[in-house]
C-alpha positions as CSV (number, residue, x, y, z in Angstrom):
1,X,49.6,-41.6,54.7
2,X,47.3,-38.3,54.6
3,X,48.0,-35.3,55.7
4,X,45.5,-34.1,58.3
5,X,43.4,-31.0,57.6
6,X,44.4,-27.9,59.1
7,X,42.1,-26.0,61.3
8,X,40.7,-23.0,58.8
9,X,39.8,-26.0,56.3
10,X,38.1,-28.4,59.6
11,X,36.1,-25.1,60.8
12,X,35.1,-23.5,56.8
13,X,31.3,-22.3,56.5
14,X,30.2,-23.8,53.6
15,X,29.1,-19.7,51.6
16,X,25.4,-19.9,49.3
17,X,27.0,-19.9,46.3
18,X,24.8,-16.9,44.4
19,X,23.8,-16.6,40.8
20,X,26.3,-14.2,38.5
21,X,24.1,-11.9,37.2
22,X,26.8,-10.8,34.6
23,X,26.3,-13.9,32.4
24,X,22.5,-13.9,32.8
25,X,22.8,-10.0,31.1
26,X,25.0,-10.9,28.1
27,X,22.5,-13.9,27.5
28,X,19.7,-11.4,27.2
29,X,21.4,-8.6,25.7
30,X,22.1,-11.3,22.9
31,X,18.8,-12.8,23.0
32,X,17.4,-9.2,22.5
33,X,19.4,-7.9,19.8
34,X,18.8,-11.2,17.2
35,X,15.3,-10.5,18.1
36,X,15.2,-7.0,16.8
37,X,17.4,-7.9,13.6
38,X,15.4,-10.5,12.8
39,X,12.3,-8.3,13.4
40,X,13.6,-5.5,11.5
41,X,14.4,-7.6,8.1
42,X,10.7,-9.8,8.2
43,X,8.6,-6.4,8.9
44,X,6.2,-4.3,6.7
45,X,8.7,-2.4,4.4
46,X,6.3,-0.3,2.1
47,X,3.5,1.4,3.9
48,X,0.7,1.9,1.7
49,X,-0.1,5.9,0.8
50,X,-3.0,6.8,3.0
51,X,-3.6,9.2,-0.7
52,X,-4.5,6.5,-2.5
53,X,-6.5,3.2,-3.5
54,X,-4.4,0.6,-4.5
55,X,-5.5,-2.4,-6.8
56,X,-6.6,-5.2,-5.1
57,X,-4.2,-8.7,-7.1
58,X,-2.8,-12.2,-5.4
59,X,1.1,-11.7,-5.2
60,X,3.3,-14.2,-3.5
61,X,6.2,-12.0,-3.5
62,X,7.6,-10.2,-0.6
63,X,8.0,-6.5,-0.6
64,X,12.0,-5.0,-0.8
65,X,13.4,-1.8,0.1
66,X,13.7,0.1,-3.1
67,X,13.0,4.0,-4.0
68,X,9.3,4.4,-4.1
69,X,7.1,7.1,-5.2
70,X,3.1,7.5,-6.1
71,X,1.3,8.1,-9.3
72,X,-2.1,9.8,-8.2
73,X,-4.7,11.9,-9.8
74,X,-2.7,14.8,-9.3
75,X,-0.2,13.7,-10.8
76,X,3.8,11.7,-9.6
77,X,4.3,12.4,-5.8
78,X,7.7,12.0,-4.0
79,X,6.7,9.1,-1.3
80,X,8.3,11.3,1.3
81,X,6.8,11.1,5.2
82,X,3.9,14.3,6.0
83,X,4.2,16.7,3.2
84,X,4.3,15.5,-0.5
85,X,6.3,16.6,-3.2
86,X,5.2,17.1,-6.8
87,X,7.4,15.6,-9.1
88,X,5.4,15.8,-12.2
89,X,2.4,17.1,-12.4
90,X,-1.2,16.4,-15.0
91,X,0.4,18.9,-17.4
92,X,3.3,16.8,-18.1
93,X,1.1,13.3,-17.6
94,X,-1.4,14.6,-20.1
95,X,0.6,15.9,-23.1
96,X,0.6,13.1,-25.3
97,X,4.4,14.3,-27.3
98,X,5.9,13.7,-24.0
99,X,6.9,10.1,-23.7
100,X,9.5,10.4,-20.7
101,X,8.5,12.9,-18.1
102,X,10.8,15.2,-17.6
103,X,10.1,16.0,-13.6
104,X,10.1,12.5,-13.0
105,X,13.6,12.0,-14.5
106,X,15.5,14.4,-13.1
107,X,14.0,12.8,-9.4
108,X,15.4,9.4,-11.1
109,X,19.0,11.2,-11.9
110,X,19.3,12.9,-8.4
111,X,18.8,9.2,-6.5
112,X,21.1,7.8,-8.8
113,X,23.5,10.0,-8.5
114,X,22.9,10.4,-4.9
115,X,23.8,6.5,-4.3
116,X,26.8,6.9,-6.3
117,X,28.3,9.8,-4.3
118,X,27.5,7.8,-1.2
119,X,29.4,4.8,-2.8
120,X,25.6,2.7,-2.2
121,X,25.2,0.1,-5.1
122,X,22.9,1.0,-7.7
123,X,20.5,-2.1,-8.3
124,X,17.9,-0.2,-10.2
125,X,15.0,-0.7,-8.6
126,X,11.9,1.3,-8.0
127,X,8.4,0.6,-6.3
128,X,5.2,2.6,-8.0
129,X,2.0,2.6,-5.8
130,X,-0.5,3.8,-8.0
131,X,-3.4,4.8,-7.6
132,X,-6.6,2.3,-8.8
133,X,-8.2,5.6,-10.8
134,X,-5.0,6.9,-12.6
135,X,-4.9,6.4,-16.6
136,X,-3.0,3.4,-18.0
137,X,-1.5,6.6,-20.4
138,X,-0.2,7.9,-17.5
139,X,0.9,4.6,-15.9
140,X,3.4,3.5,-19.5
141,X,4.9,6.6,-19.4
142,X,5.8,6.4,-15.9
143,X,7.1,3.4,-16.8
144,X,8.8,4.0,-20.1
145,X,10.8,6.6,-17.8
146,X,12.0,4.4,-15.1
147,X,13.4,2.3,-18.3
148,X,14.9,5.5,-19.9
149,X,17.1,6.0,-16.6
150,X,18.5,2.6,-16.1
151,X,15.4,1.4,-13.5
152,X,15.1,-2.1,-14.5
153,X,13.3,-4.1,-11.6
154,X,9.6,-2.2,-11.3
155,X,7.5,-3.2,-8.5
156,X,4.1,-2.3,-8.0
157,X,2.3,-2.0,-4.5
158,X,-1.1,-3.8,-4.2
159,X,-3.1,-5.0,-1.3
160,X,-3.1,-8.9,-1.1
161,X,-6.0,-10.8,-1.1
162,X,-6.7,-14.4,-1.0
Protein backbone atom coordinates (compact mmCIF):
# COMPACT_ATOMS: atom_id res chain seq x y z
CA UNK A 1 0.00 0.00 0.00
CA UNK A 2 1.34 3.67 -0.84
CA UNK A 3 1.69 6.26 1.09
CA UNK A 4 -0.18 9.31 -0.12
CA UNK A 5 1.70 12.47 -1.02
CA UNK A 6 1.66 15.18 1.28
CA UNK A 7 0.46 18.55 0.42
CA UNK A 8 3.89 20.67 -0.18
CA UNK A 9 4.95 17.67 -2.64
CA UNK A 10 0.91 17.65 -4.39
CA UNK A 11 1.15 21.72 -4.79
CA UNK A 12 5.40 21.98 -5.90
CA UNK A 13 6.03 24.40 -8.89
CA UNK A 14 8.06 22.51 -11.05
CA UNK A 15 11.54 25.68 -10.95
CA UNK A 16 13.39 26.21 -14.85
CA UNK A 17 16.22 24.41 -13.97
CA UNK A 18 19.12 27.07 -15.26
CA UNK A 19 22.46 26.40 -16.79
CA UNK A 20 25.63 26.45 -14.07
CA UNK A 21 27.73 28.82 -15.48
CA UNK A 22 30.69 27.62 -13.13
CA UNK A 23 31.26 24.40 -15.19
CA UNK A 24 30.89 26.24 -18.58
CA UNK A 25 34.01 28.63 -17.15
CA UNK A 26 36.44 25.84 -16.10
CA UNK A 27 35.62 24.23 -19.64
CA UNK A 28 36.87 27.33 -21.29
CA UNK A 29 39.53 28.35 -18.97
CA UNK A 30 40.90 24.79 -19.92
CA UNK A 31 40.06 24.98 -23.46
CA UNK A 32 41.98 28.39 -23.52
CA UNK A 33 45.13 27.62 -21.76
CA UNK A 34 46.02 24.11 -24.12
CA UNK A 35 45.44 26.56 -26.76
CA UNK A 36 48.02 29.01 -25.81
CA UNK A 37 50.63 26.14 -24.84
CA UNK A 38 50.17 24.56 -27.79
CA UNK A 39 50.50 27.90 -29.62
CA UNK A 40 53.42 28.91 -27.76
CA UNK A 41 55.62 25.55 -28.57
CA UNK A 42 54.55 25.38 -32.73
CA UNK A 43 55.24 29.33 -33.16
CA UNK A 44 58.13 31.21 -34.98
CA UNK A 45 61.04 30.88 -32.49
CA UNK A 46 63.94 32.84 -34.36
CA UNK A 47 62.98 36.09 -35.85
CA UNK A 48 65.07 36.84 -38.69
CA UNK A 49 67.60 40.20 -38.07
CA UNK A 50 65.96 42.92 -39.91
CA UNK A 51 70.25 43.79 -40.33
CA UNK A 52 70.74 41.27 -42.49
CA UNK A 53 70.13 39.04 -45.76
CA UNK A 54 70.01 35.68 -45.00
CA UNK A 55 70.77 32.80 -47.57
CA UNK A 56 68.10 31.58 -49.26
CA UNK A 57 68.39 26.94 -48.85
CA UNK A 58 65.39 24.07 -48.53
CA UNK A 59 65.61 22.87 -44.80
CA UNK A 60 63.04 20.52 -43.41
CA UNK A 61 64.08 21.13 -40.02
CA UNK A 62 62.25 23.08 -37.42
CA UNK A 63 63.79 26.02 -35.70
CA UNK A 64 64.71 25.42 -31.52
CA UNK A 65 65.37 27.76 -28.92
CA UNK A 66 69.06 28.05 -28.58
CA UNK A 67 71.46 31.21 -27.95
CA UNK A 68 71.70 33.05 -31.08
CA UNK A 69 73.74 35.80 -32.29
CA UNK A 70 74.62 37.53 -35.91
CA UNK A 71 77.73 37.52 -38.01
CA UNK A 72 77.35 40.89 -40.25
CA UNK A 73 79.65 43.06 -42.12
CA UNK A 74 80.48 44.73 -39.10
CA UNK A 75 81.41 42.29 -37.50
CA UNK A 76 79.54 39.33 -34.46
CA UNK A 77 76.49 41.14 -33.02
CA UNK A 78 74.77 39.99 -29.70
CA UNK A 79 71.08 39.11 -31.09
CA UNK A 80 69.72 41.18 -28.33
CA UNK A 81 66.07 43.10 -29.02
CA UNK A 82 66.66 47.30 -30.20
CA UNK A 83 70.17 48.07 -29.62
CA UNK A 84 72.98 45.64 -30.69
CA UNK A 85 75.99 44.71 -29.10
CA UNK A 86 79.37 44.29 -30.60
CA UNK A 87 80.94 41.15 -29.62
CA UNK A 88 83.71 41.03 -31.99
CA UNK A 89 84.43 43.33 -34.27
CA UNK A 90 86.34 43.34 -38.26
CA UNK A 91 89.61 43.81 -36.37
CA UNK A 92 89.41 40.56 -34.72
CA UNK A 93 87.42 38.83 -37.99
CA UNK A 94 90.23 39.96 -40.19
CA UNK A 95 93.55 39.08 -38.49
CA UNK A 96 94.31 36.02 -40.06
CA UNK A 97 96.68 34.57 -36.52
CA UNK A 98 93.52 34.70 -34.76
CA UNK A 99 91.73 31.40 -35.13
CA UNK A 100 89.23 31.72 -32.07
CA UNK A 101 87.91 35.13 -31.49
CA UNK A 102 88.54 36.22 -28.43
CA UNK A 103 85.21 38.74 -27.93
CA UNK A 104 83.19 36.03 -29.18
CA UNK A 105 84.41 33.63 -26.50
CA UNK A 106 84.23 35.20 -23.60
CA UNK A 107 80.13 36.00 -24.82
CA UNK A 108 80.29 31.96 -25.11
CA UNK A 109 81.87 31.54 -21.43
CA UNK A 110 79.40 34.18 -19.74
CA UNK A 111 76.17 32.03 -21.19
CA UNK A 112 77.67 29.04 -20.19
CA UNK A 113 78.38 29.98 -17.07
CA UNK A 114 75.26 31.84 -16.73
CA UNK A 115 73.14 28.51 -17.27
CA UNK A 116 75.16 26.81 -14.85
CA UNK A 117 74.68 29.29 -11.97
CA UNK A 118 70.99 29.14 -12.81
CA UNK A 119 71.19 25.28 -12.58
CA UNK A 120 69.67 25.41 -16.64
CA UNK A 121 71.13 22.34 -18.61
CA UNK A 122 73.86 23.04 -20.85
CA UNK A 123 72.98 21.29 -24.29
CA UNK A 124 75.49 23.30 -26.31
CA UNK A 125 73.73 24.74 -28.84
CA UNK A 126 73.87 27.92 -30.76
CA UNK A 127 72.05 29.51 -33.85
CA UNK A 128 74.26 31.86 -36.27
CA UNK A 129 72.27 34.06 -38.69
CA UNK A 130 74.69 35.26 -41.01
CA UNK A 131 74.62 37.50 -43.21
CA UNK A 132 74.59 36.36 -47.25
CA UNK A 133 77.80 39.04 -47.82
CA UNK A 134 80.02 38.00 -44.87
CA UNK A 135 83.46 36.05 -45.81
CA UNK A 136 83.46 32.25 -45.42
CA UNK A 137 87.03 33.39 -43.32
CA UNK A 138 85.02 34.98 -41.11
CA UNK A 139 82.21 32.41 -41.01
CA UNK A 140 85.06 29.04 -39.99
CA UNK A 141 86.33 30.97 -37.37
CA UNK A 142 83.09 31.81 -35.91
CA UNK A 143 82.64 28.44 -36.06
CA UNK A 144 85.94 26.94 -34.98
CA UNK A 145 85.04 29.12 -31.71
CA UNK A 146 81.72 27.74 -30.91
CA UNK A 147 83.75 24.26 -31.12
CA UNK A 148 86.56 25.71 -28.89
CA UNK A 149 83.83 26.36 -25.98
CA UNK A 150 82.03 23.16 -25.97
CA UNK A 151 79.03 24.47 -28.69
CA UNK A 152 78.39 21.31 -30.46
CA UNK A 153 74.95 21.47 -32.25
CA UNK A 154 75.38 24.73 -34.78
CA UNK A 155 72.32 25.91 -36.55
CA UNK A 156 72.16 28.36 -39.16
CA UNK A 157 69.06 30.63 -39.91
CA UNK A 158 68.00 30.68 -43.60
CA UNK A 159 64.79 31.65 -45.30
CA UNK A 160 62.97 28.54 -46.69
CA UNK A 161 62.04 28.20 -50.08
CA UNK A 162 60.44 25.64 -52.06
Amino acid sequence: MAFAPTKSKKHRKSEKQELSLNSMMDMMTIILLFLIKSMSTSGALIKPSQYLELPKAIREAEPKKALAFLLTENGVLDDMEGEKRIISGTDELSDPSLMVLPGLEQFLMQQKDFKEKANIEFKGEVTIQCDRSAPYEWLLKVINTCGQMEYQTIDFVVIKTS
